[in-house]
N, C-alpha and C positions, 0 to 999 in steps of 0.2 A: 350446406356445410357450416359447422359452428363449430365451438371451441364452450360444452358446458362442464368444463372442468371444476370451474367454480361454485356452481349450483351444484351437483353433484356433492363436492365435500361436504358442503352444509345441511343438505339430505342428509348423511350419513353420520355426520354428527348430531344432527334432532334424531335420530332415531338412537342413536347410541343412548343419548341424555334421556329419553322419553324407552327405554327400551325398549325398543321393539325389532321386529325381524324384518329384513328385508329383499324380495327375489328381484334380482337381476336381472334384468329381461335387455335383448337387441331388437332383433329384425322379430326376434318369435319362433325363426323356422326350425330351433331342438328343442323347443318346451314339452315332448313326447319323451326325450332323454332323463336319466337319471329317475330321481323317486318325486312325486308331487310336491311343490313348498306351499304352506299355509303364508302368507306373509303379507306387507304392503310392496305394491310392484317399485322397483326402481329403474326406469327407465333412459337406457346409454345413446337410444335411435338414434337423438340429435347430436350425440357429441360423432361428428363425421367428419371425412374429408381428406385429403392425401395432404399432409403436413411437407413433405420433400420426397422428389424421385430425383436417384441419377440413375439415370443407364446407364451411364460408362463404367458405374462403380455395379450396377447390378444390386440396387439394393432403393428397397420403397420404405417410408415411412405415413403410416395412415394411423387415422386415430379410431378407435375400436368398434363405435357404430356406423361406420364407411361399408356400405356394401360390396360383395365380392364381386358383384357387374362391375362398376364402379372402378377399382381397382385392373381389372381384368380388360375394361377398355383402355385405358391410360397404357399398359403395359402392351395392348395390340398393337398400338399406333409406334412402339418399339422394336417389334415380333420378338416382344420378353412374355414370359409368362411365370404365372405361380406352380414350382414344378411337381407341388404337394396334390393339385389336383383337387379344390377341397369343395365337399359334396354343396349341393345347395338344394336344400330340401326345398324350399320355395323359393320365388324371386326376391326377397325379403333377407335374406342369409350376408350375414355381417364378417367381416374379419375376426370380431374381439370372438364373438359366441363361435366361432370353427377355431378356434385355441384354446378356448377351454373346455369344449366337448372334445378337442384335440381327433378332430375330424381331417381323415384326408383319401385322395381316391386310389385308381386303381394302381398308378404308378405308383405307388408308396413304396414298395420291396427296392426297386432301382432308382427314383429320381427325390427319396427322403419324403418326413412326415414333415407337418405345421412343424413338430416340433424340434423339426433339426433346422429349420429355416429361422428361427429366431434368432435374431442377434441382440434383440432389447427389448426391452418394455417399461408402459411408466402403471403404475396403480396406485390406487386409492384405498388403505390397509381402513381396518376396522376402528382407527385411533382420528382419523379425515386426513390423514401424512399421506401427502402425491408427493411417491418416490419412484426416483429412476434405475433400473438395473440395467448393467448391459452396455449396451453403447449401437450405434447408427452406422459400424463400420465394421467390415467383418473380420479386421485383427484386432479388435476392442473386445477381450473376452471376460471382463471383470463383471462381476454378477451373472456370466451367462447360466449357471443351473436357479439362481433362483429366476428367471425370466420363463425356464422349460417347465420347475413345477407346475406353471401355470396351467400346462399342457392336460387336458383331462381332470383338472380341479373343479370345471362346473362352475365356476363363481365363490369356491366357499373358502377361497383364503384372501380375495380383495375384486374390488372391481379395475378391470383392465381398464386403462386410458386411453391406449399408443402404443402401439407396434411396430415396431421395424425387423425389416425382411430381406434374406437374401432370396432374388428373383433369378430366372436363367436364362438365354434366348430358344427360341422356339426353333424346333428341331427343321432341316432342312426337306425332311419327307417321312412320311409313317405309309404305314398298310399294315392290315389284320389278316391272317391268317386264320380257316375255321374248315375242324375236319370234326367227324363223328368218332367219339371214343366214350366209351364206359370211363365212371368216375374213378374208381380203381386204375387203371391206365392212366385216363387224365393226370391223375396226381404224381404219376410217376412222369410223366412225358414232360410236363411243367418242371420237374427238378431236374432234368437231367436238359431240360433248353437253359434253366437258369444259371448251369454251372461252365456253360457255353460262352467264351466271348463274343458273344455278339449282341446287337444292337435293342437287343427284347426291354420293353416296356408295359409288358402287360400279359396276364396266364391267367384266365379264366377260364370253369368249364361253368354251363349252363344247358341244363336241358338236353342231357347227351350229347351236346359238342364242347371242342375245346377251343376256347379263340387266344390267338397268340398274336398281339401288337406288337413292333417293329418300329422303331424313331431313331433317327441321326442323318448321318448325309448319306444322299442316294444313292452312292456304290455302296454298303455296306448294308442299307435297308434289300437294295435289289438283288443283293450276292445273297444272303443270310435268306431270301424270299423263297428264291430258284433251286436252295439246297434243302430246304424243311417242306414237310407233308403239308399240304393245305390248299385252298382256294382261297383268294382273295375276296373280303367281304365287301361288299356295297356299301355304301353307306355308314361305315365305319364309324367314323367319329359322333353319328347317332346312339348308335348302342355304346360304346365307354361311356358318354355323358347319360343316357337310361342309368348302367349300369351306377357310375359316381352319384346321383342325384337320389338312385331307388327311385325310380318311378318306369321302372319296369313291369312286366307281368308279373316274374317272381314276387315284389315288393308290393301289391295289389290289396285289397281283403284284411281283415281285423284280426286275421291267427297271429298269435303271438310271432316276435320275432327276435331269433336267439342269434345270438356273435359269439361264436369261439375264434380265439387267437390263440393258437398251436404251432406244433413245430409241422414246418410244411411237408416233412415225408412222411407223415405220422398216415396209417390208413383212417380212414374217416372214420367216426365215432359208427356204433352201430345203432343205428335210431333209424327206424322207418319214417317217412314222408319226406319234403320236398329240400334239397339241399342248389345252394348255389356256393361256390369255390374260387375265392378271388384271391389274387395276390400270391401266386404259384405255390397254393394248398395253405399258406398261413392263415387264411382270415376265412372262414367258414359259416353260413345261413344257412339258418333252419328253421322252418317253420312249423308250427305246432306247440299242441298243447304240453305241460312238462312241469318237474319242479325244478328247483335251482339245485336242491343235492345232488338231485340224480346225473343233470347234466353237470355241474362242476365234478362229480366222480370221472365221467366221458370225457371232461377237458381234459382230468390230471392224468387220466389216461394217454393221452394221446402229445402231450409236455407243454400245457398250457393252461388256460383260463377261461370262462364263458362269462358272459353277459344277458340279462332280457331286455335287448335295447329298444323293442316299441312293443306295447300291448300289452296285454298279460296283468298278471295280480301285481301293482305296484305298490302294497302298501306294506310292505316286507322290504327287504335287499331284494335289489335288481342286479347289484354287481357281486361278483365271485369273493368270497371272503377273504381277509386280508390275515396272513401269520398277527400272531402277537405283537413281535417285535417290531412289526411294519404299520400295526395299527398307531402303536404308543409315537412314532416319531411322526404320522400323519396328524394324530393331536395334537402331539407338539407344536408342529408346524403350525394349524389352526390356531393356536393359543398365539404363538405371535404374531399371528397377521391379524388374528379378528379374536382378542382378548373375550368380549364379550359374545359372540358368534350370534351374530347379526346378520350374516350372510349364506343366503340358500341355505337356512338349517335343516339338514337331514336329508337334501338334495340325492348327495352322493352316497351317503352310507346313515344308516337308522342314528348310528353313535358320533356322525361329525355334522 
């Protein structure tokens, strides 16, 4: 655990002075995301370490190369957890880099993203100014959207220092539900469990079955169990974390792998090969080969977006093009945080 806040500025100020570009780099475990950067690495690993937890307030503050084990065991010894769920591609997977890839898992639709869990953050803008947005307490909401742009920015408006977080406690009982249903089904059976009061955390289909998670207190997981189709899966909390992590079967092999985020009763794009469906039909894989027209034509079809988020021809757009008017205010944005754009040039989009 260290505190390189102050190495760090000065990086970033010789590089300013000396221009040159600089990649952000954490733990390492998204460097597959976004487009390749040509650059000198800057390195957050060491800046780690949990700066304050309260439990009673439900709310951690770590600084941005703190591993998610890390955090996630401090929070066991609570039975609090991180209720984003947020994936970890290797054991190496950091707080700061799963907020700017703005990574989180299967509970996302019911228990919120990274990015509604924010309540602050500090960065280090492109000028070496460590500033704080936000605040450490969850009715302090001064700065909170410039804290959420963070979310999905990839590093290319500053590097993150510190984060604070609203945490939850750990549900009093789960079980998985998994029956066999065509994907057509599935996608209906998932909207119409979600518009259900009850205790659902999770609507996956894979592989011809549908699996449907269950969390809260135990009369309500065992009522909600007893009245919906299903057998209870073994082993449960193996497969969500397969499924959160990708290091499933699906996720396996070098075929490209595409993410649509759609509206979840949309019928599924019509693309032959292998599809997985998570997040009750919003968040959709697909693997195969493809170009990004054709599939961004299938997202807007279906009232969404697509991505090439590992594999494939990176040296083009990986992410869904942006309107006009939505490009000019992400420059913007860029110009004030990283005047001279110094950070992950090109990362996220050919022109930022």
């Amino acid at each position: 655990m260290a505190d390189i806040a102050k190495r760090l500025e000065e990086q970033i100020l010789s590089a300013r002075d000396e221009k040159r570009s600089l990649k952000i780099v954490g733990g390492g475990s998204k460097q597959f995301m976004g487009r390749p950067v040509e650059a000198d690495e800057l390195s957050v690993a060491e800046h780690s370490g949990i700066v304050e937890y309260q439990p009673v307030e439900l709310v951690m503050t770590a600084r941005a190369g703190t591993p998610l084990a890390e955090l996630e065991a401090a929070l066991a010894e609570n039975n609090q957890m991180l209720s984003f769920e947020p994936p970890r591609f290797t054991d190496k997977a950091t707080i700061g880099g799963t907020l700017a890839c703005n990574q989180s898992g299967p509970g996302r639709p019911w228990t919120g993203s990274v990015r509604d869990q924010v309540l602050g953050i500090r960065l280090i803008n492109g000028q070496g100014e460590h500033l704080r947005f936000g605040g450490q307490v969850m009715k302090n909401v001064a700065g909170y959207d410039v804290s959420r742009l963070q979310a999905g920015a990839m590093g290319t408006l500053g590097v993150i220092t510190e984060i604070s977080l609203k945490v939850l406690p750990r549900p009093a009982a789960t079980t998985t539900l998994v029956r066999e249903l065509p994907l057509d089904e599935a996608i209906h059976m998932m909207n119409n469990r979600a518009a259900e009061p009850k205790p659902l955390t999770g609507a996956c289909w894979l592989d011809g079955k549908l699996y449907l998670r269950l969390a809260g207190a135990r009369s309500a997981v065992d009522a909600t169990a007893s009245q919906w189709q299903g057998e209870p899966l073994e082993d449960a909390d193996r497969f969500w974390a397969q499924l959160r992590d990708h290091s499933s079967d699906f996720f396996a092999g070098d075929r490209p792998l595409w993410r649509f985020s759609v509206n979840p009763t949309a019928p599924n794009p019509d693309l032959d090969g292998d599809w997985l469906v998570d997040w009750g039909g919003a968040q959709r894989w697909y693997r195969g080969e493809a170009q990004l027209s054709d599939m961004e034509t299938l997202a807007a079809h279906a009232g969404g977006q697509v991505s090439l988020f590992r594999g494939g021809d990176r040296s083009g757009e990986v992410m869904h093009h942006q309107p006009a008017a939505l490009k000019t205010i992400q420059q913007r944005l860029k110009r004030s945080f990283d005047p001279e754009g110094i950070f992950n040039p090109g990362r996220l989009y050919t022109w930022m």
